[in-house]
PDB file of N, CA, C and O in Angstrom:
ATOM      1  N   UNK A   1     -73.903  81.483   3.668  1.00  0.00           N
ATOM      2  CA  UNK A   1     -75.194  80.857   3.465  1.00  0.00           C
ATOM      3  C   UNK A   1     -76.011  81.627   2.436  1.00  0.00           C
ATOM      4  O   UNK A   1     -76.765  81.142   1.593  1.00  0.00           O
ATOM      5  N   UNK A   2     -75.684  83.135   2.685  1.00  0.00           N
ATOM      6  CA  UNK A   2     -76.397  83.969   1.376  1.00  0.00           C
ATOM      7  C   UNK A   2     -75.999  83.401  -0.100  1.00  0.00           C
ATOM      8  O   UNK A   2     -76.923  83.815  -0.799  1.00  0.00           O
ATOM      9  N   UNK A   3     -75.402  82.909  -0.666  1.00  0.00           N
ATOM     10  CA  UNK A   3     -74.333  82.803  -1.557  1.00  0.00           C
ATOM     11  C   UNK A   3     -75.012  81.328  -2.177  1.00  0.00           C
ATOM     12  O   UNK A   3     -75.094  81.063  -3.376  1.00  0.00           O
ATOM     13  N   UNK A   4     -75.537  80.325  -0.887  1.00  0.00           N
ATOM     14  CA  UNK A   4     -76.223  79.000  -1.261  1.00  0.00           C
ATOM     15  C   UNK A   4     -77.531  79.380  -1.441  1.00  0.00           C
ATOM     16  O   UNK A   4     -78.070  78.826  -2.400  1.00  0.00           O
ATOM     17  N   UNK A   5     -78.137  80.068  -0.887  1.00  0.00           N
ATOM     18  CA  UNK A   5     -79.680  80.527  -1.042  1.00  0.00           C
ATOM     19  C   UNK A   5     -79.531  80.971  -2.446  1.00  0.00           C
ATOM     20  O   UNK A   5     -79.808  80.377  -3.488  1.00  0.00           O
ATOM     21  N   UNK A   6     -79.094  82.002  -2.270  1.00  0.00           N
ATOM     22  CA  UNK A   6     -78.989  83.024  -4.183  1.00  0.00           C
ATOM     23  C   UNK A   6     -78.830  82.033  -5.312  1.00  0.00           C
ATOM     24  O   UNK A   6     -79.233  82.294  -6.446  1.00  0.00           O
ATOM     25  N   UNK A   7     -78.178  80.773  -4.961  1.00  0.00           N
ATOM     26  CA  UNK A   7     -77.979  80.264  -5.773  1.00  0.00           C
ATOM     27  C   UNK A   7     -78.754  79.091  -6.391  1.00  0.00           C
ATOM     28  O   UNK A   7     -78.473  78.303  -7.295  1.00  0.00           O
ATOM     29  N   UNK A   8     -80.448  79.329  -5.134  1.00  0.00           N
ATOM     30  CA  UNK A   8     -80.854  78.060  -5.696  1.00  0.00           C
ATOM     31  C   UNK A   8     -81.033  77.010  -4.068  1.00  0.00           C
ATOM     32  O   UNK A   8     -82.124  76.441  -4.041  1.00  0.00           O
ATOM     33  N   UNK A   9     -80.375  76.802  -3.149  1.00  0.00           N
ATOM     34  CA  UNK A   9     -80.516  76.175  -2.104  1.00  0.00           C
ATOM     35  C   UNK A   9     -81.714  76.481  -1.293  1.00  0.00           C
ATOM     36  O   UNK A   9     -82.036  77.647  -1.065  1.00  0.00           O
ATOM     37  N   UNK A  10     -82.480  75.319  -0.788  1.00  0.00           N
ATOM     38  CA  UNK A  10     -83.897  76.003  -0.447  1.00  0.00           C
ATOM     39  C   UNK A  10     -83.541  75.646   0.738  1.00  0.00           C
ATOM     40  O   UNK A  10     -84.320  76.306   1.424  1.00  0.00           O
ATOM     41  N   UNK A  11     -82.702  74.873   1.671  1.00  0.00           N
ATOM     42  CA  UNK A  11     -82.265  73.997   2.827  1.00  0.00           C
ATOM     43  C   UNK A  11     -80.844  74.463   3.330  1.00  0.00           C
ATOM     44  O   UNK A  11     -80.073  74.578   2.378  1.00  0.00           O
ATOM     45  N   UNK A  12     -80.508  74.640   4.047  1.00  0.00           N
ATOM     46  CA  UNK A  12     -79.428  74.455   4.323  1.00  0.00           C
ATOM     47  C   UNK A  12     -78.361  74.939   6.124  1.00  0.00           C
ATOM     48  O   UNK A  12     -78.440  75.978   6.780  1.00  0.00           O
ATOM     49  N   UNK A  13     -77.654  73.920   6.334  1.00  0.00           N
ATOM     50  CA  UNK A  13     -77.485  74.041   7.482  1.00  0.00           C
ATOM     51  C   UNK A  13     -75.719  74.631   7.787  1.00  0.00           C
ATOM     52  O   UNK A  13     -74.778  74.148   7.157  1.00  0.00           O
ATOM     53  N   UNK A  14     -75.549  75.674   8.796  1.00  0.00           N
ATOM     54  CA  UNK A  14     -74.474  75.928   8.811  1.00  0.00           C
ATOM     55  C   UNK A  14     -74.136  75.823  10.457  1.00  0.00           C
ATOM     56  O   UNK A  14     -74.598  76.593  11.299  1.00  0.00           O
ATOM     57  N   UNK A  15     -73.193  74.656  10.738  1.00  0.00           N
ATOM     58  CA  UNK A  15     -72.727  74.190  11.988  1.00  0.00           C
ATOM     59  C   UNK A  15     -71.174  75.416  12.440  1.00  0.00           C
ATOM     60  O   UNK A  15     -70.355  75.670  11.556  1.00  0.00           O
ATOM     61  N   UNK A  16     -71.044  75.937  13.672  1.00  0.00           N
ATOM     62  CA  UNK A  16     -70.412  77.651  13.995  1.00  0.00           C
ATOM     63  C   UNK A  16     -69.506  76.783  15.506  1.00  0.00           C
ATOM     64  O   UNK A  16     -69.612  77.056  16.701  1.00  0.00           O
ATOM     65  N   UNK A  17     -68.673  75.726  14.840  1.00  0.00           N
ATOM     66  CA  UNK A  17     -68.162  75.310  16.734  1.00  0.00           C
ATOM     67  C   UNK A  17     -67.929  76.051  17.516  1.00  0.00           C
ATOM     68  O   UNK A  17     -68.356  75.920  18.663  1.00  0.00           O
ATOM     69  N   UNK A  18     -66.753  77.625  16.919  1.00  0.00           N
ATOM     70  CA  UNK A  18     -65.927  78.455  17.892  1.00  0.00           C
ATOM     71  C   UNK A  18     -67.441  78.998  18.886  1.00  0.00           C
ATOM     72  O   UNK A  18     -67.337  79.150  20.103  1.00  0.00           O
ATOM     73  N   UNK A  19     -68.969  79.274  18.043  1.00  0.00           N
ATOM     74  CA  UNK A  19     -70.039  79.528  19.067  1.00  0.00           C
ATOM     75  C   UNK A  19     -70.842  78.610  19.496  1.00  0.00           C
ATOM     76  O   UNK A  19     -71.850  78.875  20.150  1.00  0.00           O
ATOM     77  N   UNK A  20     -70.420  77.228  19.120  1.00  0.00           N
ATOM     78  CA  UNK A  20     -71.514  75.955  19.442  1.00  0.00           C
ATOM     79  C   UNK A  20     -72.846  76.825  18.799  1.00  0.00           C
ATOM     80  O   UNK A  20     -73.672  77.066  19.679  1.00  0.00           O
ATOM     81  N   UNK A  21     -73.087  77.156  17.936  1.00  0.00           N
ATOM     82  CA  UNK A  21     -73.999  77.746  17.377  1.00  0.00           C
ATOM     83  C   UNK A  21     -74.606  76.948  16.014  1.00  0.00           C
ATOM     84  O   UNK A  21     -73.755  76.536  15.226  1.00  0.00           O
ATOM     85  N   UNK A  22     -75.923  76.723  15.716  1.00  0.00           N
ATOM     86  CA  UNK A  22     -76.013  76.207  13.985  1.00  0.00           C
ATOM     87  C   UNK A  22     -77.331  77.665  13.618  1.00  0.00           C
ATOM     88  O   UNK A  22     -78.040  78.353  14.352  1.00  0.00           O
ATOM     89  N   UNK A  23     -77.137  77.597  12.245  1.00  0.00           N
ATOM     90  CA  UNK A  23     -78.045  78.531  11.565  1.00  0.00           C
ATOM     91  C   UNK A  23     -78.373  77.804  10.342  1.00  0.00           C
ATOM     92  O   UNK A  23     -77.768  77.538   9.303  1.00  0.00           O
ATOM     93  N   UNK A  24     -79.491  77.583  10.798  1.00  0.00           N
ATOM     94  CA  UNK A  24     -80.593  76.794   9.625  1.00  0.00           C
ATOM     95  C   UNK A  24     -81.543  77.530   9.403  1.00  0.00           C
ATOM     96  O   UNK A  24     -82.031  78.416  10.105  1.00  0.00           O
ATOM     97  N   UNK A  25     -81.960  76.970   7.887  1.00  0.00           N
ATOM     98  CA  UNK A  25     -83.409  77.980   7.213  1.00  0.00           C
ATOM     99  C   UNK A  25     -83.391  76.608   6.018  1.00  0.00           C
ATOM    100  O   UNK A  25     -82.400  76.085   5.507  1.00  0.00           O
ATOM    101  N   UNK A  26     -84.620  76.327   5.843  1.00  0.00           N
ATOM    102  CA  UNK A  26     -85.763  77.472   6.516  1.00  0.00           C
ATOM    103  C   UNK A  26     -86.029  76.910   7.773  1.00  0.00           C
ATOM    104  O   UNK A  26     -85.895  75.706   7.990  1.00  0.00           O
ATOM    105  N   UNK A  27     -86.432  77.794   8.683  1.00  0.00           N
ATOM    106  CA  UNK A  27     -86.938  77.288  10.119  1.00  0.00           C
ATOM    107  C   UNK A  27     -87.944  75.873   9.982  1.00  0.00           C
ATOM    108  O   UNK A  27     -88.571  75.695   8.938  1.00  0.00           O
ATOM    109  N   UNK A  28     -88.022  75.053  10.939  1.00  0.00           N
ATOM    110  CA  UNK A  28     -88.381  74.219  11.054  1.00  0.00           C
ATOM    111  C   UNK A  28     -89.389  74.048  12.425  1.00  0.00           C
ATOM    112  O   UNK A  28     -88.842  73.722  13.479  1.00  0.00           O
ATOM    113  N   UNK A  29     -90.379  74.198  12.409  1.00  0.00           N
ATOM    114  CA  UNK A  29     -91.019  75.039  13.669  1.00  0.00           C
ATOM    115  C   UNK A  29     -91.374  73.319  14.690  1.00  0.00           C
ATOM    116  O   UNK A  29     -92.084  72.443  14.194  1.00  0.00           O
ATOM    117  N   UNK A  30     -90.849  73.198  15.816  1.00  0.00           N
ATOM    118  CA  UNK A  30     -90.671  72.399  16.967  1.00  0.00           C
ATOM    119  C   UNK A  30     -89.276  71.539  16.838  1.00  0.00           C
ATOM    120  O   UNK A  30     -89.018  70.702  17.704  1.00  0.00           O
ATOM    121  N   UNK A  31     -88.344  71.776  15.685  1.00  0.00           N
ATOM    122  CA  UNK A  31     -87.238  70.924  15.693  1.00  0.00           C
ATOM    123  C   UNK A  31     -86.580  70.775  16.589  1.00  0.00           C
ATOM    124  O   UNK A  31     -86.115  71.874  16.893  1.00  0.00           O
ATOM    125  N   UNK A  32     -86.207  69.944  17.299  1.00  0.00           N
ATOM    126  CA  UNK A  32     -85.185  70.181  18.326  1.00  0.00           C
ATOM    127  C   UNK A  32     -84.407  68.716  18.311  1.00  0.00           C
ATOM    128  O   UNK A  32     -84.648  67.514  18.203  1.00  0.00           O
ATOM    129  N   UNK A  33     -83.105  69.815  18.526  1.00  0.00           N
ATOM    130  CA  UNK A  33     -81.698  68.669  18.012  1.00  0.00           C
ATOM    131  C   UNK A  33     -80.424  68.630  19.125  1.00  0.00           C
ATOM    132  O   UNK A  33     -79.696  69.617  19.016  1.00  0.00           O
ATOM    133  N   UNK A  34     -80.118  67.898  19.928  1.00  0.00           N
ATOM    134  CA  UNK A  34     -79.345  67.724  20.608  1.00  0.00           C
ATOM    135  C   UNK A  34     -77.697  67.828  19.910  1.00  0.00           C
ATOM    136  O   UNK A  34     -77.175  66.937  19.241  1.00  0.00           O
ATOM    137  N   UNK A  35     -77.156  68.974  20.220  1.00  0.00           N
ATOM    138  CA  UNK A  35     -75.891  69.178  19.794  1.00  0.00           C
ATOM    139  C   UNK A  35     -74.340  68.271  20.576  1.00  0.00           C
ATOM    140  O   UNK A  35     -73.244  67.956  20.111  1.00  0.00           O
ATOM    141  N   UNK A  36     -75.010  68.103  21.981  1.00  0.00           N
ATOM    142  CA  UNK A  36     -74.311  68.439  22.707  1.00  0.00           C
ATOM    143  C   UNK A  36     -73.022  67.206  22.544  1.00  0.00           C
ATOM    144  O   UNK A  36     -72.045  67.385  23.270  1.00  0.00           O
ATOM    145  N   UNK A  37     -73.008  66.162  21.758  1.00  0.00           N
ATOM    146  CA  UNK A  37     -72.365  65.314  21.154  1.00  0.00           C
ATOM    147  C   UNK A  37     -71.095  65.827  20.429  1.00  0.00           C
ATOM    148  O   UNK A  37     -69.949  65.378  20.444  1.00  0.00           O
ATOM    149  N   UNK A  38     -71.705  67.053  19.694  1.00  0.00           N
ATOM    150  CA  UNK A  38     -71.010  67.466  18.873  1.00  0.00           C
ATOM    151  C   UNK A  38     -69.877  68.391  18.983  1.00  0.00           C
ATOM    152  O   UNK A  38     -68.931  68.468  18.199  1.00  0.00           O
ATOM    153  N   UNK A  39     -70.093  69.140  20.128  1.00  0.00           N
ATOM    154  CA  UNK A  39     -69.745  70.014  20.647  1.00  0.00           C
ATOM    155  C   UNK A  39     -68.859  69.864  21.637  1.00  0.00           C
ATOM    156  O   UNK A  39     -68.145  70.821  21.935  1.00  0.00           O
ATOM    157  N   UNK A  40     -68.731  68.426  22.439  1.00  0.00           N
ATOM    158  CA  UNK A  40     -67.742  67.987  23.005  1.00  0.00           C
ATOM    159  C   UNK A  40     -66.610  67.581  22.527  1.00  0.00           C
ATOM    160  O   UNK A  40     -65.597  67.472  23.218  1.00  0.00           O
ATOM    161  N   UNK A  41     -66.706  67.184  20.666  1.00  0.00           N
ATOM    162  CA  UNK A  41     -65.836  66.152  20.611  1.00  0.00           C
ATOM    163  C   UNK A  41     -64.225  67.014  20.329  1.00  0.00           C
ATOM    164  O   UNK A  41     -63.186  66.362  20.225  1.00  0.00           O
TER     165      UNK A  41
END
């Protein structure tokens, strides 16, 4: 994600299945996103 930022990316989302984990920036302050779709399949 460092690598998309440096380069210019002001957004960007990185989905982590093996931790059901995502890491987004820039923060988005009250977002809330139901994974749990995703994470089953």
């Amino acid at each position: 994600m460092a690598a998309y930022q440096a380069n210019g990316a002001r957004l960007g989302w990185l989905l982590i299945p093996d931790e059901q984990a995502v890491e987004i920036w820039p923060l988005f302050p009250g977002l809330l996103i139901d994974l749990e779709e995703i994470w089953t399949v």
